[in-house]
VOGU-3710 file (C-alpha; in Angstrom, 3 decimals, decimal comma):
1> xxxxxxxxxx> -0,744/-11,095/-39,169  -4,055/-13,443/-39,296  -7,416/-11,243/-39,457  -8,275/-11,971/-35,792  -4,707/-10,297/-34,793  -5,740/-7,120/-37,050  -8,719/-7,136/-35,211  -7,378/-7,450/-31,468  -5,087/-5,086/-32,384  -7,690/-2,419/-33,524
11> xxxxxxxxxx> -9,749/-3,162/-30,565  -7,083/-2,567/-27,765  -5,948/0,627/-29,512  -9,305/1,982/-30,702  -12,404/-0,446/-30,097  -14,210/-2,890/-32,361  -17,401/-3,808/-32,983  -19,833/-6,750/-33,710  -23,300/-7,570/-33,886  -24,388/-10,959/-31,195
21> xxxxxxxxxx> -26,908/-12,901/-32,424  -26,725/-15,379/-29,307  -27,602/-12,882/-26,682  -30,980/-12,768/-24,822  -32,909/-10,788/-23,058  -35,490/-10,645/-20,130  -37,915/-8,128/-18,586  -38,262/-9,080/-14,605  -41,283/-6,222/-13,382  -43,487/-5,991/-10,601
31> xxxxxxxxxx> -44,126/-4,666/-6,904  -41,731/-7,879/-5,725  -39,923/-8,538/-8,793  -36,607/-7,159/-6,223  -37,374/-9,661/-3,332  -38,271/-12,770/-5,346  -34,717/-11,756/-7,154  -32,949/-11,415/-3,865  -33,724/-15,000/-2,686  -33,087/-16,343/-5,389
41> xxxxxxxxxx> -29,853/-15,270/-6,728  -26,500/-15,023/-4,766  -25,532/-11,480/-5,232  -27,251/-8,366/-3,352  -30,180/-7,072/-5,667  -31,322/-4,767/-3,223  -28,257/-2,890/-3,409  -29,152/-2,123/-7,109  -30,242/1,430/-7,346  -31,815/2,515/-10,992
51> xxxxxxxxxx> -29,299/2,483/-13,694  -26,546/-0,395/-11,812  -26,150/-3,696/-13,056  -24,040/-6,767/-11,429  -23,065/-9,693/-12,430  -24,768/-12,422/-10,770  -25,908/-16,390/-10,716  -28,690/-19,055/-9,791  -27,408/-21,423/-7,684  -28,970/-24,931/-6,420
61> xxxxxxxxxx> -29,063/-26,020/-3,048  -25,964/-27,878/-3,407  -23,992/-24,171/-4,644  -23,587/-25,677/-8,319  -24,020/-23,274/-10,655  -27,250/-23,544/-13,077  -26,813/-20,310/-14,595  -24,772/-17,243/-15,183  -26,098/-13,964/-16,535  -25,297/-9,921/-15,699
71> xxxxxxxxxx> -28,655/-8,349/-14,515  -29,457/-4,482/-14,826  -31,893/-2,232/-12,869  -33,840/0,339/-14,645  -36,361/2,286/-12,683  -39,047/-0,411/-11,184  -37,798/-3,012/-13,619  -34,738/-5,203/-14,111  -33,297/-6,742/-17,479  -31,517/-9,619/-17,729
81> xxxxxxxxxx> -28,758/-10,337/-20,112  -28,085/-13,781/-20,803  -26,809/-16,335/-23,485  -29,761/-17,572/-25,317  -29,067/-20,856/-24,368  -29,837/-19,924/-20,940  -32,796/-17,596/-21,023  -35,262/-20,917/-20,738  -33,474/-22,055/-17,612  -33,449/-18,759/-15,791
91> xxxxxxxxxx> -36,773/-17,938/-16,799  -37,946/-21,761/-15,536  -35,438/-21,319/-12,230  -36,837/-18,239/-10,883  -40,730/-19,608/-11,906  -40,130/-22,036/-9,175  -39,892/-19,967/-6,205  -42,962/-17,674/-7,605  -46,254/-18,353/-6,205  -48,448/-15,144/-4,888
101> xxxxxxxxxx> -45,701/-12,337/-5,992  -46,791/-9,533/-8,295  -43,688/-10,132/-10,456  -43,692/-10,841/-14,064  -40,434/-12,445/-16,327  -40,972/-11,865/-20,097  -38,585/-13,108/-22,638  -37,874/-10,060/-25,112  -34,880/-11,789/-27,253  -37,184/-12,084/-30,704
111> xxxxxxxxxx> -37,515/-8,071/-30,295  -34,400/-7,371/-30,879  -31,015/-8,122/-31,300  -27,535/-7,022/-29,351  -24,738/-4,871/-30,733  -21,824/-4,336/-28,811  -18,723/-1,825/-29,063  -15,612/-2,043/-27,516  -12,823/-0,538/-26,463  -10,481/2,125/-24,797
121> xxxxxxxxxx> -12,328/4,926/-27,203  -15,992/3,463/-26,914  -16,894/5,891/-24,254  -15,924/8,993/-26,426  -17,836/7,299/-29,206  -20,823/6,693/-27,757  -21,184/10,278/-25,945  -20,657/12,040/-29,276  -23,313/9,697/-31,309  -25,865/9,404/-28,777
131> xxxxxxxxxx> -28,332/11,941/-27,248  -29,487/12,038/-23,937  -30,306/14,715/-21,262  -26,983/14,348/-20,548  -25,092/11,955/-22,288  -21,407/12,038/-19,965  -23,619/11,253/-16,897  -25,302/8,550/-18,834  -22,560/7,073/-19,523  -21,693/6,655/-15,938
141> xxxxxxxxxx> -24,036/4,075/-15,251  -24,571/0,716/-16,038  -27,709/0,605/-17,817  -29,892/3,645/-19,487  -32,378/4,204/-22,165  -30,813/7,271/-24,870  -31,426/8,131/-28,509  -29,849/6,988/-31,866  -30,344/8,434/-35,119  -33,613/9,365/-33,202
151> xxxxxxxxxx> -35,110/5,779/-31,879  -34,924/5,012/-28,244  -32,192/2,136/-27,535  -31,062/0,161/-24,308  -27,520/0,642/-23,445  -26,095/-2,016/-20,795  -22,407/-1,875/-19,891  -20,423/-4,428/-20,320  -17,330/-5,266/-21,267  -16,448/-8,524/-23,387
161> xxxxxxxxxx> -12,937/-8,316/-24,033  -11,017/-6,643/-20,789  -11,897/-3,487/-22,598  -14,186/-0,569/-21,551  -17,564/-1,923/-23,517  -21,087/-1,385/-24,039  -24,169/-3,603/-25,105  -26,893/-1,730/-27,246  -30,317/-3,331/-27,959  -31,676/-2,608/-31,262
171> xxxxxxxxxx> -35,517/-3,126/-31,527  -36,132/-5,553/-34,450  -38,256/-2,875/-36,671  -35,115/-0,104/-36,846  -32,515/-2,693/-36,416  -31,119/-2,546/-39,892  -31,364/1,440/-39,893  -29,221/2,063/-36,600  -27,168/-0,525/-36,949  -26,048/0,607/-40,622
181> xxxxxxxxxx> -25,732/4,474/-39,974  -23,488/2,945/-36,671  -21,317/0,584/-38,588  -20,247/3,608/-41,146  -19,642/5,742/-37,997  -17,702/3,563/-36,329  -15,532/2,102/-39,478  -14,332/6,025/-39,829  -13,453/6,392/-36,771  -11,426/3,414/-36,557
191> xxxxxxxxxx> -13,269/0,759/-34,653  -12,628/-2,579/-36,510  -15,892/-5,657/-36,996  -14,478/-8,676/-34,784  -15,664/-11,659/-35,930  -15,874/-14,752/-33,760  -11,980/-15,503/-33,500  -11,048/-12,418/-32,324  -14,426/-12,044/-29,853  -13,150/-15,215/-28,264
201> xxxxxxxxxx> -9,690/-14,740/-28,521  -10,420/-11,426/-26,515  -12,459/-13,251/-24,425  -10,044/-15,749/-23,076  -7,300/-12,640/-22,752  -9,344/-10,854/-20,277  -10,061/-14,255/-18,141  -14,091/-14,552/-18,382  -14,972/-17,890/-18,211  -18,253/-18,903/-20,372
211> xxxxxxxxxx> -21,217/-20,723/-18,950  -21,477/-24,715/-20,834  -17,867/-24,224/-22,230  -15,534/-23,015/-19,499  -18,178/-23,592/-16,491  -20,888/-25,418/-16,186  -23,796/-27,219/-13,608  -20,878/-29,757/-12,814  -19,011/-26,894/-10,799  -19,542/-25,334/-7,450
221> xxxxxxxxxx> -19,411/-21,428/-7,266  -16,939/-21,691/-5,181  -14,577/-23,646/-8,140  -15,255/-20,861/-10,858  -13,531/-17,848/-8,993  -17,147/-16,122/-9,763  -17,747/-15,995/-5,656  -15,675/-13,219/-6,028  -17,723/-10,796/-8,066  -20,442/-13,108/-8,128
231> xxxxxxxxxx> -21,407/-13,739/-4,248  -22,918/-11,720/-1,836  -22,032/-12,724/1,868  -23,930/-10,258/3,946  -27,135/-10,147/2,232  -28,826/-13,104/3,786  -30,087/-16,730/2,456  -30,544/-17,573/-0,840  -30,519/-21,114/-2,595  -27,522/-22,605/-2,163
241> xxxxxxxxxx> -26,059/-19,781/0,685  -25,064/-22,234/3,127  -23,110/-24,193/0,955  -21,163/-21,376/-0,117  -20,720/-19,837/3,261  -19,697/-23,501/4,985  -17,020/-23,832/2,473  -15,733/-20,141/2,558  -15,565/-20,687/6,722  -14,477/-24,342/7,028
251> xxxxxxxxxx> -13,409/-25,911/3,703  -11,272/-24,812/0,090  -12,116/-25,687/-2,993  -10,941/-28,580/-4,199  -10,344/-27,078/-7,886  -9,975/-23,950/-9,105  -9,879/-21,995/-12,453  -6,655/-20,524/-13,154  -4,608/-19,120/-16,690  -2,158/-21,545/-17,946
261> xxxxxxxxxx> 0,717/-19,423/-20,325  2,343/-21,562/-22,686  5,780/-20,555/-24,248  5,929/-17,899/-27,204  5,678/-19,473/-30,253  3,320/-21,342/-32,974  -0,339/-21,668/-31,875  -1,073/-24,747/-29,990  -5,013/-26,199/-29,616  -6,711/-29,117/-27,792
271> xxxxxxxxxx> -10,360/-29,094/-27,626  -12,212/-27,964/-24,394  -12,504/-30,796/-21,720  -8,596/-32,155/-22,689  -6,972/-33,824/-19,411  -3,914/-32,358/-18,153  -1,157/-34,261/-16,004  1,906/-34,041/-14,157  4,012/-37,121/-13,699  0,876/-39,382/-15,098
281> xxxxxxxxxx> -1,633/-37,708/-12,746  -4,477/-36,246/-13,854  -4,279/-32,499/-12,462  -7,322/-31,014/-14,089  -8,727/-30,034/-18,083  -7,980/-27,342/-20,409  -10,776/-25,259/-20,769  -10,760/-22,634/-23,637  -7,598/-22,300/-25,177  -6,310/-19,232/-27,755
291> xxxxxxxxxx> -3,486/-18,280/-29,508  -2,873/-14,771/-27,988  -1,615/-12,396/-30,603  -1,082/-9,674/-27,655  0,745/-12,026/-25,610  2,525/-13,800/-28,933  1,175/-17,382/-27,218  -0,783/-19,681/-25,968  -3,152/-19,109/-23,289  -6,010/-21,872/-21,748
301> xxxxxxxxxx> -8,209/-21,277/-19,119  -8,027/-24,547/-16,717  -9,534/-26,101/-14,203  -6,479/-27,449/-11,747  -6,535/-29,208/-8,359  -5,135/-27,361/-5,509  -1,688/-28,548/-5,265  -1,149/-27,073/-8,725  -2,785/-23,581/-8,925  -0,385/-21,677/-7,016
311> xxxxxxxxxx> 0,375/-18,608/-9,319  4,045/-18,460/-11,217  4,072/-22,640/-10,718  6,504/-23,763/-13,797  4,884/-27,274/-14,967  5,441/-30,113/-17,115  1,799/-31,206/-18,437  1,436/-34,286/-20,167  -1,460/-33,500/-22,630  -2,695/-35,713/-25,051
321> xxxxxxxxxx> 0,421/-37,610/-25,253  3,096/-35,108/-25,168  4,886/-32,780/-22,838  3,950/-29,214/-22,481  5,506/-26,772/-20,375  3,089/-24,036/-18,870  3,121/-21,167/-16,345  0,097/-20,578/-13,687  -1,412/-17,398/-13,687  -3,922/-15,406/-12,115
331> xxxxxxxxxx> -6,309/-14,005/-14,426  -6,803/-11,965/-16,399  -3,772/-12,674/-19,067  -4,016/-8,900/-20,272  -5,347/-5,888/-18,095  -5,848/-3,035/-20,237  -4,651/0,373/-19,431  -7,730/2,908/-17,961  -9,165/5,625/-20,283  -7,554/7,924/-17,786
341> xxxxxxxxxx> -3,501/6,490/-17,754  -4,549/6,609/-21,658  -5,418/9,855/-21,393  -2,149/10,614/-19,823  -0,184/9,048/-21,806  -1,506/10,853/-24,478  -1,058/14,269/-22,763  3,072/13,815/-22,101  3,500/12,547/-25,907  1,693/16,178/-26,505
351> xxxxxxxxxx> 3,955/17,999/-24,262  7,108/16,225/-25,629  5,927/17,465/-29,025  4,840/20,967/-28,052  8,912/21,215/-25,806  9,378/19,975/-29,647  8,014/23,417/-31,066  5,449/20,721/-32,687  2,133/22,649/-31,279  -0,116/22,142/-33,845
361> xxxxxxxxxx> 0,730/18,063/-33,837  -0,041/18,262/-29,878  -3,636/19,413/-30,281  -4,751/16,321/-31,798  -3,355/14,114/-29,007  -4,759/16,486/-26,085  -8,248/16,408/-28,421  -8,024/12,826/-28,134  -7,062/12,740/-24,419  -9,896/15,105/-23,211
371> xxxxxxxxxx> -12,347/12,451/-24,996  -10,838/9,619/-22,921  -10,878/11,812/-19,440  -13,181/14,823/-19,827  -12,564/16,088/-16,210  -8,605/16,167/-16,830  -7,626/19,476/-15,895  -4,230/19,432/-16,873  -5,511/18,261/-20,434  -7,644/21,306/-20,510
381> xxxxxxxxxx> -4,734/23,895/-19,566  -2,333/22,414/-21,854  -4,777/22,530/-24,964  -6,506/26,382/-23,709  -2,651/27,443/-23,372  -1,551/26,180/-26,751  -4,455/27,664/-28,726  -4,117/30,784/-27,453  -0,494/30,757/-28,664  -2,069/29,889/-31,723
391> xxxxxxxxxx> -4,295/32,889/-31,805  -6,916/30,240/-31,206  -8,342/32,229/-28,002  -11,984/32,029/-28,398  -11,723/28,183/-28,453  -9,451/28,201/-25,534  -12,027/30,487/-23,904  -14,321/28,227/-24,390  -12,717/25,039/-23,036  -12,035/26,704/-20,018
401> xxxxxxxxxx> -15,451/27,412/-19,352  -16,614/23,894/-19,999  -13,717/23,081/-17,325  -15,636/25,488/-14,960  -18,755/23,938/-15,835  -17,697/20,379/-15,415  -15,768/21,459/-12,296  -17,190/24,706/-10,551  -14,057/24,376/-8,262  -11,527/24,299/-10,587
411> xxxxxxxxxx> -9,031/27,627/-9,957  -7,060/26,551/-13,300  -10,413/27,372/-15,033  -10,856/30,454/-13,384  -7,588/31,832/-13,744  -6,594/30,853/-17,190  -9,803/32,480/-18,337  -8,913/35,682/-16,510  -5,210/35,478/-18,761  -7,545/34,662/-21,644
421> xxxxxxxxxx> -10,284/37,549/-21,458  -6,950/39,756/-20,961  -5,460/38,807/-24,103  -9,065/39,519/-25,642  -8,855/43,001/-24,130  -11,809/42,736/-21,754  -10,387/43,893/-18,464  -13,217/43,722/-16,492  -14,289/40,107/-16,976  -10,284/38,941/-16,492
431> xxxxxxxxxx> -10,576/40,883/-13,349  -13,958/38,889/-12,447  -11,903/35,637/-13,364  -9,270/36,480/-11,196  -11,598/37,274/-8,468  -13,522/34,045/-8,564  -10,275/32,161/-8,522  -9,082/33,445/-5,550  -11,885/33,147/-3,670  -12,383/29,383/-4,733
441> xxxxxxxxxx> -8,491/29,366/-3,857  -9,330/30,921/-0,212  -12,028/28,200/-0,055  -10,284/25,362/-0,482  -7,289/26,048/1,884  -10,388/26,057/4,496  -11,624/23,043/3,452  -8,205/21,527/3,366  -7,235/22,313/6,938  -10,822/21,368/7,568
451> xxxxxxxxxx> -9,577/18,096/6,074  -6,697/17,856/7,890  -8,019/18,615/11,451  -10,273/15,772/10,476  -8,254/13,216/9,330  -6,098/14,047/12,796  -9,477/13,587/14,505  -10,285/10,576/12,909  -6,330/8,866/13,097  -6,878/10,054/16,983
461> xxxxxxxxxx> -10,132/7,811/16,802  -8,535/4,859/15,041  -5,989/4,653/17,454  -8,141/4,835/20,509  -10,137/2,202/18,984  -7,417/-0,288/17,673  -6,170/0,321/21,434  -9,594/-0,983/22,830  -9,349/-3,770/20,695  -6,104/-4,744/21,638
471> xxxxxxxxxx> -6,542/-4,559/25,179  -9,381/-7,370/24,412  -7,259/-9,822/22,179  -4,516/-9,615/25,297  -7,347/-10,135/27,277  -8,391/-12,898/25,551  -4,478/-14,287/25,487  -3,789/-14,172/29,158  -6,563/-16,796/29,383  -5,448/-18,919/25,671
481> xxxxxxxxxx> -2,343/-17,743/24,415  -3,127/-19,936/21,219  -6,200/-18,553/20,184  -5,938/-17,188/16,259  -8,392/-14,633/16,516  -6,081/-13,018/19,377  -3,216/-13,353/17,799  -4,183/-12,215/14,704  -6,389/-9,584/15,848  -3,376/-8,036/17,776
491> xxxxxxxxxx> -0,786/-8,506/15,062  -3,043/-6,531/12,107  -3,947/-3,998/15,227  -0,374/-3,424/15,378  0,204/-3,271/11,389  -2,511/-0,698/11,698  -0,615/1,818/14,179  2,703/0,854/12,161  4,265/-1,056/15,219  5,862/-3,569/13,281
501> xxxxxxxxxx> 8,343/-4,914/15,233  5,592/-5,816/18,304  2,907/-7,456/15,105  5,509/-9,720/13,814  5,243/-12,476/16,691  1,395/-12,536/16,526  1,093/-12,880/13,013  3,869/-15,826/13,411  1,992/-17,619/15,956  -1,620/-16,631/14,519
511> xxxxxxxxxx> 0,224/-18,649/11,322  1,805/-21,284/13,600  -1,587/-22,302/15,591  -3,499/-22,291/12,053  -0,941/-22,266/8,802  -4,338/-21,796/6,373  -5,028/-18,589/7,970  -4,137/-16,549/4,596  -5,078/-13,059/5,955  -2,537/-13,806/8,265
521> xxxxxxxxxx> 0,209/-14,202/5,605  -0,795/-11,008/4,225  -0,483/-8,755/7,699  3,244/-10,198/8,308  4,507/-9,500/4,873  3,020/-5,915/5,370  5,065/-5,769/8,577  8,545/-7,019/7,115  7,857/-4,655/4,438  7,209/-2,018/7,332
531> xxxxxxxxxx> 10,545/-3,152/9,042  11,881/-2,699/5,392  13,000/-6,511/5,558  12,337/-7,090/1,714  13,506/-10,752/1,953  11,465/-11,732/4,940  8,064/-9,660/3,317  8,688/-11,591/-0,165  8,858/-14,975/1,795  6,041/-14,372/3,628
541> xxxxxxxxxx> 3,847/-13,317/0,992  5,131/-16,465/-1,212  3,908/-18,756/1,544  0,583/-16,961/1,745  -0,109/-17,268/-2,271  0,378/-21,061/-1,979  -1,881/-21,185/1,014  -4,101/-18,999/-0,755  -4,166/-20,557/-4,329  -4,627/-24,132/-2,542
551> xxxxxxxxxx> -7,866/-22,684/-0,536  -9,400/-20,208/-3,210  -8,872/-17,304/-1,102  -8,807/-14,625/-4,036  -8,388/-11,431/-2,362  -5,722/-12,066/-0,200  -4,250/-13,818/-2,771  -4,577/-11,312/-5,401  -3,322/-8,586/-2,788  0,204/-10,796/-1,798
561> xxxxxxxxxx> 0,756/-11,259/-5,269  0,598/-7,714/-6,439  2,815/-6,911/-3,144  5,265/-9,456/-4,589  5,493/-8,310/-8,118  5,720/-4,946/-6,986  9,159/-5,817/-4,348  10,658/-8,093/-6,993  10,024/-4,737/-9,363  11,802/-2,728/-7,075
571> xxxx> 14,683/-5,514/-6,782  15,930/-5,369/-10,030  15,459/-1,726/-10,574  17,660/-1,257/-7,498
//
C-alpha cells in the first residue's frame, strides 16, 4: 500500500489532517457589503444569515465562469475563501461594480494560514478541543469564531475530500503554537497528515472540480454542473443571469462534466487537457485523473459532449493512441457514510457484542457512537443500561441526564433515570422520574393526534387544490389538447393523489408533444412504479437519464437514477 492509500484510508475511517499553504482569504464589510455581493455573484447572499456559508461564483456577462470560491457570513461581515491564485481576480471583479457603496474588500491571506481536518470523526474532535459558549451548537454552523489552546481562531466548514471537514485559520503570530499542540492531538487520536497525493486523490473521489485545472474562464456555468449548488434562480439579476436562465429554459449544454471509471487494475495517468475519442471523434478531455485506492482504479473527471454523458454508458476511448475502456458516472465516485449511519453501525456491532456477554468491549463502540451522533437516544440507553449492569450507575445517571438536557422530551431519559435513582435507593426522585415521563408521554400522544388531525387537514387541502388545478389543465386541453404544460400538469397532479393509471397517458403525451421534457420522464416512471410495473418504471426512467444527461438537467437526473439503482436493487434481491 503506497503512502497516499495509508492516508485515504485513515481519513475515511478516522480523519486526516494537513496544513494549505495555497488558500486565501478576504474580509468583505460594510453597510452594503450584502447588496453589492448579491449583484454580483450568482447565488442568493441575502439568504445568508450569520454563521452560513455557500458556495458560490463570479460570472461574466456571457455566464463563463471567472472565479470560484465558498463565501461565509459572520455577523455584519462576510469572508471569502478562495485559492490564492484567485483572491486578485475576485478582489479586482467585485471592485468593478463598486462606486458610492460603504463596502470594503481586504485581502487577509499574509495573516494567516489555513489548516484543515477531515473526516467522519472531525466533528467529535473538534467539540472536545475547542471552547466555545457552546461548542455542539457551534459546530452546527458553517462559520464561527471559538478558542484554541486559548487564542481566538476562524472555523469555516468545509469539506475537501467527500468527508465531514473543517477549515481553521491560524493567525500568523500563534500559528506555530496551535498548530503544534493540534498536530500531537490529532496524531493520538488517529487522524493521519495527507500530503498532496492523497488531498487530491480525495479530491477527485468526492467529484469537486478545481478552478484553472478541472474548470476554468473557457467554461459556461452551465458546463461545470456548479449551477446546481452554485446558482440561484429566484434571487434576481446578476452578471451573467440571463445567460444562465436562457439556457436552463430554452437550450442544454453542449458539454458537461461527468466521472469516467476505468477498469480495476494498475494506475493509469494522462495529463489534464488529454483528448478523448470514440471511433476517431473527439468526445471531450480528461480532466484530473487518480488512481483510486478506495475504488482499486482509475477515476478522471471529464469534460464530454452530450451524446456521451449519459450515466452507466460503456465506452471505447481512444486516448493518446490507445484504447481505453471507461464507464460514465455521475459524481461523486465515493459518498461517504453520515456520522449518524456511522453511529449506527457502531451501536449494532455493540449490541452483537453485549448478546455476546462482551459488555465491557461494547462501551467503547457506543462511546465512540455518541461522539458521532450526540442526540442518539438509543446510543444513550444502550450505554446507561450496560453501566449500570456494570455497577457503573452514577455514570449512567449521568448520561441520562445529559439526554434530558439535550432533549427535554425524551421519555427514555426520564424513565431510565427513574430505574436508575431506584437502583441507587432514592425512591422519591425515581418516583419524580417516573412522573415526568409520563406526563411528557401524555404530551406527546396530544401532539401526535394533533399531528395527525393536521396532516388529514392538510392531505384534505392538497387534494382540493391539486383538484383546482386539474380542472384548469383540462380546461386548458379542451381548447389544445397538445399543450405540455396541460398534460404534464395533469399527469404529476394525478401522481400526486396516487391515480396512476389516469397520469400515465398525460405524462406519455406531455413526452410525445416535447421528448426533452425530463421532469416528465421522472412523473411516469413514478406512476409505473405506482402501478407496480417495474419494467415499464425502469424504461421510463432510462429514457429520462439520457434526455437528462444530454440537456444537463441534474436533479431530475440524479432523482431517475437513484430510482433505477434502487428497482434494479430490488431485482436481483428478489
Amino acid at each position: 500500500m503506497t503512502k497516499a492509500a495509508e492516508e485515504i484510508s485513515a481519513l475515511r475511517s478516522t480523519g486526516g489532517f494537513a496544513r494549505l499553504g495555497d488558500l486565501g482569504l478576504i474580509e468583505v464589510s460594510g453597510d452594503d457589503a450584502a447588496r453589492l455581493l448579491q449583484a454580483r455573484t450568482c447565488n442568493d447572499i441575502a439568504q445568508l444569515s450569520p454563521g452560513r456559508g455557500q458556495l458560490n461564483c463570479l460570472l461574466n456577462r456571457t455566464a463563463h465562469l471567472q472565479a470560484v470560491f465558498w463565501i461565509y457570513r459572520l455577523e455584519d461581515s462576510f469572508w471569502i475563501v478562495a485559492e490564492k491564485g484567485q483572491v486578485p481576480a475576485i478582489i479586482e471583479q467585485i471592485e468593478l461594480y463598486h462606486f458610492r457603496e460603504q463596502m470594503a474588500l481586504v485581502d487577509r491571506s499574509a495573516e494567516g494560514t489555513f489548516w484543515t481536518i477531515q473526516g467522519p470523526e472531525s466533528l467529535p474532535f473538534l467539540a472536545e478541543h475547542l471552547r466555545s459558549a457552546d461548542i455542539k451548537a457551534a459546530l452546527d454552523l458553517d462559520a464561527v469564531t471559538v478558542e484554541l489552546d486559548g487564542k481566538p481562531v476562524m472555523l469555516f466548514k468545509q469539506s475537501l475530500t467527500g468527508e465531514d471537514g473543517y477549515l481553521l485559520w491560524f493567525p500568523s503570530g500563534c500559528e506555530t503554537e496551535l498548530a503544534g499542540n493540534l498536530q500531537a492531538a490529532l496524531e493520538a487520536a488517529g487522524f493521519a497528515g495527507l500530503g498532496t497525493e492523497a488531498l487530491e486523490t480525495a479530491r477527485v473521489e468526492a467529484g469537486f472540480p478545481r478552478y484553472r485545472i478541472d474548470i476554468s474562464a473557457d467554461d459556461l456555468i452551465t458546463d461545470t454542473g456548479l449551477e446546481q449548488v452554485a446558482v440561484s434562480y429566484t434571487k434576481g439579476c446578476y452578471v451573467g443571469q440571463e445567460v444562465v436562465a436562457r439556457i436552463k429554459t430554452y437550450s442544454a449544454p453542449r458539454k458537461g462534466l461527468v466521472g469516467l471509471m476505468f477498469p480495476p487494475g494498475s494506475p493509469i495517468s494522462y495529463p489534464c487537457g488529454t483528448p478523448c475519442s470514440v471511433d476517431s471523434k473527439e468526445i471531450g478531455q480528461l480532466k484530473s485523473n487518480v488512481f483510486s485506492p478506495t475504488l482499486g482504479r482509475t477515476i478522471a473527471l471529464a469534460f464530454l459532449t452530450r451524446e456521451y454523458r449519459q450515466p452507466d454508458t460503456q465506452l471505447t476511448l481512444e486516448i493518446e493512441g490507445s484504447k481505453q475502456e471507461a464507464k460514465v458516472v455521475l459524481l461523486p465516485f465515493y459518498t461517504p457514510p453520515s456520522r449518524q449511519e456511522r453511529a449506527r453501525q457502531l451501536y449494532e456491532r455493540a449490541l452483537a457484542l453485549f448478546a455476546g456477554d462482551r459488555e465491557a468491549g461494547s462501551i467503547g463502540l457506543l462511546r465512540k457512537a455518541l461522539n458521532l451522533d450526540p442526540l442518539s437516544p438509543d446510543v444513550y440507553e444502550a450505554l446507561g443500561v450496560i453501566l449500570s449492569r456494570q455497577g457503573e450507575i452514577g455514570e449512567a445517571v449521568e448520561l441520562m441526564q445529559h439526554l434530558a438536557q439535550l432533549d427535554p422530551d425524551s421519555v427514555m431519559a426520564h424513565t431510565n433515570l427513574s430505574v436508575f435513582y431506584m437502583q441507587l435507593g432514592d425512591k422519591e426522585r425515581a418516583e419524580e422520574e417516573k412522573a415526568v415521563a409520563m406526563s411528557i408521554q401524555m404530551r406527546k400522544l396530544a401532539m401526535e393526534a394533533a399531528a395527525q388531525q393536521k396532516q388529514q387537514e392538510d392531505e384534505r387541502r392538497r387534494r382540493e387544490e391539486a383538484l383546482d388545478r386539474m380542472r384548469m389543465f383540462r380546461a386548458v386541453l379542451e381548447i389544445d389538447s397538445e399543450d405540455l404544460l396541460a398534460n404534464y400538469g395533469l399527469g404529476s397532479a394525478h401522481v400526486d393523489l396516487a391515480e396512476f393509471e389516469q397520469a400515465v397517458p398525460y405524462l406519455e403525451k406531455a413526452i410525445k408533444v416535447k421528448p426533452t421534457h425530463t421532469v416528465a420522464y421522472l412523473a411516469l416512471g413514478k406512476a409505473f412504479e405506482g402501478l407496480k410495473d417495474t419494467g415499464k418504471a425502469m424504461a421510463a426512467y432510462k429514457e429520462g437519464i439520457d434526455v437528462a444527461s444530454k440537456r444537463g438537467d441534474m436533479m431530475p437526473l440524479k432523482e431517475m437514477q437513484s430510482r433505477l439503482v434502487q428497482l434494479e436493487s430490488a431485482i436481483k434481491q428478489g
